[in-house]
GULUMLUM-882341 format. One line per 10 residues: number of its first residue (from 1); for each residue y, z, x of C-alpha. Coordinates in Angstrom, 1 decimal, always signed. Layout:
! GULUMLUM-882341
NUM) Y:Z:X  ...
END
This chain:
! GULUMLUM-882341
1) -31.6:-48.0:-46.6  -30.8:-44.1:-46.7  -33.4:-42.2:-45.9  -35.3:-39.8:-48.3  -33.7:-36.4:-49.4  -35.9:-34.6:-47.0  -36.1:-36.5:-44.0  -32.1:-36.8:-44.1  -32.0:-32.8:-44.1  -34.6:-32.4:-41.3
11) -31.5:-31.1:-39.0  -27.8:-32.3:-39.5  -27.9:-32.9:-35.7  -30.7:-35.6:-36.1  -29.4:-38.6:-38.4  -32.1:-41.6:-39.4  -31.7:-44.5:-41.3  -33.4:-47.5:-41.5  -32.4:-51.3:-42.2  -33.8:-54.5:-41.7
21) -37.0:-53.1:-40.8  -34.9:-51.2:-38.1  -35.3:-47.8:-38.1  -32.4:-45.7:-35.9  -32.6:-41.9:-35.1  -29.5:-41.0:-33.1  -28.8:-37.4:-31.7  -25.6:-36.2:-33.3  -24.2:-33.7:-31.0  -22.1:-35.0:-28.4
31) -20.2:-31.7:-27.7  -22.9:-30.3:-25.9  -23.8:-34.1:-24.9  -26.6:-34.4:-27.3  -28.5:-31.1:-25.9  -31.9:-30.2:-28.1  -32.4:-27.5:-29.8  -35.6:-26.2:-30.9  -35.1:-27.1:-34.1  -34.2:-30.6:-33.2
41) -37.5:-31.4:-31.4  -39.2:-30.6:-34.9  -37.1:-32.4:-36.7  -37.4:-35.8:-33.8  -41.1:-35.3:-34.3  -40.9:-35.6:-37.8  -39.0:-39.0:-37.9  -41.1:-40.0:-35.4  -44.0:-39.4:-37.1  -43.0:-40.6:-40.3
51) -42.1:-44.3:-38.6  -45.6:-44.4:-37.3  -46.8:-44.4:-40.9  -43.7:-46.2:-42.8  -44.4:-49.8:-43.7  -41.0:-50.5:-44.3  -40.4:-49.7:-40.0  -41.3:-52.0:-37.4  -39.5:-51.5:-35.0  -37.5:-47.7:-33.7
61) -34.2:-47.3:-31.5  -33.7:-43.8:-30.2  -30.1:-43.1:-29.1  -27.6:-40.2:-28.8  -24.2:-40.1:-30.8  -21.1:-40.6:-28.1  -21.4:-40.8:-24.5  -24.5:-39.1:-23.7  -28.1:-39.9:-24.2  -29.7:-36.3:-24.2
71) -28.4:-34.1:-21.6  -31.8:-32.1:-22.1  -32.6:-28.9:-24.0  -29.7:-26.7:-25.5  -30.0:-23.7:-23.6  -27.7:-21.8:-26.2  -30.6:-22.1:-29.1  -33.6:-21.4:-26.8  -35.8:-18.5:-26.9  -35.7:-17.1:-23.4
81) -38.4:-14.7:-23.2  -40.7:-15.5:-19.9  -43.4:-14.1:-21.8  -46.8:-16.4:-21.4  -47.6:-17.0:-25.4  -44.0:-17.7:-26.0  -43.2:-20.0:-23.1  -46.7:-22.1:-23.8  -45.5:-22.2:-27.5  -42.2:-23.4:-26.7
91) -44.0:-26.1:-24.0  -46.2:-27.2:-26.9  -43.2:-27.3:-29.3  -41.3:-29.9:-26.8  -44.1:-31.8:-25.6  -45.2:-32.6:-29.4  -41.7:-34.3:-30.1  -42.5:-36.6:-27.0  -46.2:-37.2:-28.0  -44.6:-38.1:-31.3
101) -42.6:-40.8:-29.2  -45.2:-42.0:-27.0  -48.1:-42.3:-29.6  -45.8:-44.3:-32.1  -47.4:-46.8:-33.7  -44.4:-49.0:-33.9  -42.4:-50.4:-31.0  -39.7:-47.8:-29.7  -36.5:-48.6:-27.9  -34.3:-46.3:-26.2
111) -30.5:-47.0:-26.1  -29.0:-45.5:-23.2  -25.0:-44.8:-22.3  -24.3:-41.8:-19.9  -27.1:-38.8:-19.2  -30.7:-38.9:-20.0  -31.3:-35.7:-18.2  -34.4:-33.0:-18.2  -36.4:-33.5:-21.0  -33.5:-36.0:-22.5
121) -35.2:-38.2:-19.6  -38.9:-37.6:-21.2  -37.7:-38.9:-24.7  -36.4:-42.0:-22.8  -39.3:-42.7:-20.6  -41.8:-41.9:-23.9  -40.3:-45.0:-25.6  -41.3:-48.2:-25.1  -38.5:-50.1:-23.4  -35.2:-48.5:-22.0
131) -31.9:-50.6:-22.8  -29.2:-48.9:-20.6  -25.4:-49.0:-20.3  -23.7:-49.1:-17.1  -22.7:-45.6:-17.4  -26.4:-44.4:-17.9  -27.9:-42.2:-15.1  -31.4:-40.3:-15.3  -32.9:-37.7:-13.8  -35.0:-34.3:-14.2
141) -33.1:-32.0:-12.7  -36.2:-28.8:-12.9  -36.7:-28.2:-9.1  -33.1:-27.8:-8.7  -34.0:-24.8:-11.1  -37.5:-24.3:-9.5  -39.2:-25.5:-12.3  -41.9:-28.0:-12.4  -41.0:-31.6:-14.1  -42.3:-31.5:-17.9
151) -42.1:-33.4:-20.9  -44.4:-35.8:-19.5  -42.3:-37.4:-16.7  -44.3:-37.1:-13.9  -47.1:-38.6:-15.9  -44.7:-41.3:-16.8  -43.1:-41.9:-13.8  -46.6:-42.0:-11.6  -47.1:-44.8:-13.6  -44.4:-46.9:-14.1
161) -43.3:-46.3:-9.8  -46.4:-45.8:-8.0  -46.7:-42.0:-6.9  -44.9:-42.4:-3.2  -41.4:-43.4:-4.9  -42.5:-40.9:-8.2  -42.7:-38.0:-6.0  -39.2:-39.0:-4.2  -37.7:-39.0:-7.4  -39.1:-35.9:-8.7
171) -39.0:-33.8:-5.3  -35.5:-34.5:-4.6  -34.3:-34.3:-8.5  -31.7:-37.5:-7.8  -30.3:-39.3:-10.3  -31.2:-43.0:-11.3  -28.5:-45.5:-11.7  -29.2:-48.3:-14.3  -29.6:-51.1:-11.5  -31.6:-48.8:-9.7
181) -33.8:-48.3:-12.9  -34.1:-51.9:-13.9  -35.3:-53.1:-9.7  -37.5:-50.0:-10.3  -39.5:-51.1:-13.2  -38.1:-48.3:-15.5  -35.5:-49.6:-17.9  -35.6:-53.1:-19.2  -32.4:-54.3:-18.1  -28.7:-52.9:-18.1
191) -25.8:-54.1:-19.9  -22.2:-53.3:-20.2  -21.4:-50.3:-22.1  -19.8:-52.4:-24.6  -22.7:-55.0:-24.9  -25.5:-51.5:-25.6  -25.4:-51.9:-29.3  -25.3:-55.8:-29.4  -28.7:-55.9:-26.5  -30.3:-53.3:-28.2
201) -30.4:-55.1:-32.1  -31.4:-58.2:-30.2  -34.6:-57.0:-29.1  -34.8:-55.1:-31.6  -34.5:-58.1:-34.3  -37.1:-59.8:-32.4  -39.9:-57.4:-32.3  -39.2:-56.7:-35.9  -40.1:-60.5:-36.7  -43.6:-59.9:-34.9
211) -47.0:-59.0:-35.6  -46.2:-54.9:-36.3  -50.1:-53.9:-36.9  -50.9:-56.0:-33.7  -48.3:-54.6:-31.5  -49.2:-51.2:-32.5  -52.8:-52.3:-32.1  -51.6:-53.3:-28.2  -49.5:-49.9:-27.7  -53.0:-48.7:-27.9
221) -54.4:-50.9:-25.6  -51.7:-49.9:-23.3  -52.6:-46.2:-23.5  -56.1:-46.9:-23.1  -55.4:-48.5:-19.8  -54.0:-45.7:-18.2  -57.2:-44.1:-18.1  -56.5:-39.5:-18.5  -54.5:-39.4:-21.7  -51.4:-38.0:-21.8
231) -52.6:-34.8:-23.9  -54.9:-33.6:-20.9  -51.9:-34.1:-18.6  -50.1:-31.9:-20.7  -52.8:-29.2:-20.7  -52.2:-29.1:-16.8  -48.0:-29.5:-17.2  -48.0:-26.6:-19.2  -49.8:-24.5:-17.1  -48.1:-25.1:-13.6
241) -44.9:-24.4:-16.5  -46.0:-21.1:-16.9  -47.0:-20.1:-13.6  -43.3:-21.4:-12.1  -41.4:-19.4:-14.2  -42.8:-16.2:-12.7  -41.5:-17.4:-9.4  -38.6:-15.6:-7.3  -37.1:-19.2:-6.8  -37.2:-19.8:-10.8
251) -34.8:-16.6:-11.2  -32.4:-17.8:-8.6  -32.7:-21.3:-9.6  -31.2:-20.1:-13.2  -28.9:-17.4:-11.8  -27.4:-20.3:-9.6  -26.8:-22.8:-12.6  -25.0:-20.2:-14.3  -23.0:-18.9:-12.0  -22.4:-22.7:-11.1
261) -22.6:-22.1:-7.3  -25.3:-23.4:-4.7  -28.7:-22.0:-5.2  -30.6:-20.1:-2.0  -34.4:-21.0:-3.0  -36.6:-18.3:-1.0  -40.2:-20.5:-1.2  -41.5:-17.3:-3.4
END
């Protein structure tokens, strides 16, 4: 099935269809290895949303065109001002798109090959299973910027590791390699890059034969198990956001990336 006029013109860089009870929203920009703009995030809340409520969708696999998951936000497109109304809007703006993912009432799959990076990592951890290539690697990346981890993935990742092995992960910024992530509890299995697709409509063919109003009914359960919901992490996320961008070590941390040499982080 093609997807209404609408939906399809959400954002070029976002395409959607749905088959088989299969619904597949893929991140078309591989140049920029599937970076998100601002836009983009509205547009991946949208679809997201509209799955949770479409009959015709039982199952959703979230994927990036190329070799690239999401390499994280598209710098180029972002509104920079460090101002405290426009960086808590912006915050707000991202975290919806993975609160969009997370709350989905249907299952969601994410189908990995290459980076799933910064908040590329969020939207991966936010679905319900992660199917990854052997070329997948993930990781946050925002302390090597002096940023605090957002999109949700400390909250995720306290969860799914324990906090001990969370905070190593998070501290340090390292990567995850897919045999790493499956011993660790965080992606479902890995597969050869050319066996992705194949693993992925698999599972995704089998949960589309089940109970759809009862899984959903379970994703609750699941969330309801985890005792603080995710929205008052967020409330917290976005403040210590805020407050770390006014820091010395923020500046550098940027100046650094840009420059593309080693950063010299101050502690201020």
């Amino acid at each position: 099935m093609t997807p209404s006029a609408d939906l399809a013109q959400l954002d070029p860089r976002i395409r959607f269809v749905i088959e088989n009870g299969v619904a597949r929203i893929t991140i078309d920009q591989p140049a920029k290895r599937n970076a998100v703009a601002p836009s983009m995030w509205d547009a991946i809340t949208a679809l997201f949303t509209h799955c949770s409520g479409n009959t015709e969708v039982r199952v959703v696999v979230l994927t990036g065109e190329g070799e690239a998951f999401c390499s994280g936000t598209d710098l180029e497109e972002l509104d920079m001002r460090n101002d405290i109304s426009t960086g808590l809007t912006r915050l707000k703006r991202a975290n919806r798109m993975v609160l969009a993912i997370y709350n989905c009432e249907k299952p969601v799959i994410a189908a990995v090959r290459g980076g799933a990076a910064g908040v590329g990592w969020s939207l991966a951890l936010a679905c319900d299973f992660i199917i990854a290539s052997q070329t997948a690697k993930f990781g946050g990346g925002f302390l090597r910027v002096g940023l605090i981890p957002d999109g949700g993935s400390v909250f995720f990742l306290s969860r799914l590791l324990g906090e001990a092995r969370a905070k190593e992960i998070a501290y340090t910024g390292r990567f995850v390699l897919p045999d790493e992530a499956v011993a660790l509890g965080l992606a479902l299995k890995a597969v050869p890059t050319d066996q992705l697709d194949a693993s992925v409509a698999e599972l995704a063919g089998q949960l589309a034969k089940g109970p759809t109003t009862g899984i959903g009914l379970t994703k609750r359960m699941f969330r309801a198990a985890q005792g603080p919901t995710i929205e008052q992490y967020m409330d917290q996320e976005e403040l210590g956001q805020i407050c770390a961008k006014r820091t010395d070590d923020f500046q550098e941390g940027v100046k650094a990336f840009m420059e593309k040499r080693p950063v010299a982080f101050t502690g201020m």
